[in-house]
C-alpha positions, 0 to 999 in steps of 0.5 A: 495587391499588385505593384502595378494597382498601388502605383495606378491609385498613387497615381490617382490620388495624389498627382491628379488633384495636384494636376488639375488643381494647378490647371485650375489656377492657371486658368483662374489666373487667365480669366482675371488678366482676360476680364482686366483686358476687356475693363481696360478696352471698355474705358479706352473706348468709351473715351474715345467716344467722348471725344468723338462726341465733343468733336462733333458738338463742336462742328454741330455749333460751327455749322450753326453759326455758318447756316445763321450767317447764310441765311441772314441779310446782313452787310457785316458779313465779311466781318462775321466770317473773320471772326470765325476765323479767329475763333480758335477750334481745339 
């Protein structure tokens, strides 16, 4: 055989396995790092979103408590608005 051909099927089969071998690591590798990425993105938004709800909740009752005392005839109002006041908001 030609020197030529026995270099071409080394070539062949041994250094391209090894090759893509490697390859696919490095991208077996990439997609985990992508997927533990994505988790963590995924709960950091999800906290947010929590936190957005409660926020609103929160003004929700506020709102509520200011509408009530609006629409009621009472003398104490004055007194009622300072209490809110007083109510700590986180």
């Amino acid at each position: 055989m030609n020197e030529d051909v026995i270099l071409m099927l080394v070539f062949m089969v041994i250094v391209v396995p090894v090759v893509l071998g490697i390859g696919s690591d490095i991208y077996r590798r990439r997609l985990a790092f992508r997927e533990r990425e994505l988790e963590l993105l995924s709960k950091q938004t999800a906290e947010k979103a929590a936190q957005y709800a409660a926020q609103a909740e929160r003004l929700e009752q506020r709102v509520r408590v200011l509408e009530r005392i609006a629409t009621e005839n009472n003398t104490d109002l004055a007194l009622q608005i300072e209490h809110l006041r007083s109510v700590k908001v986180n």
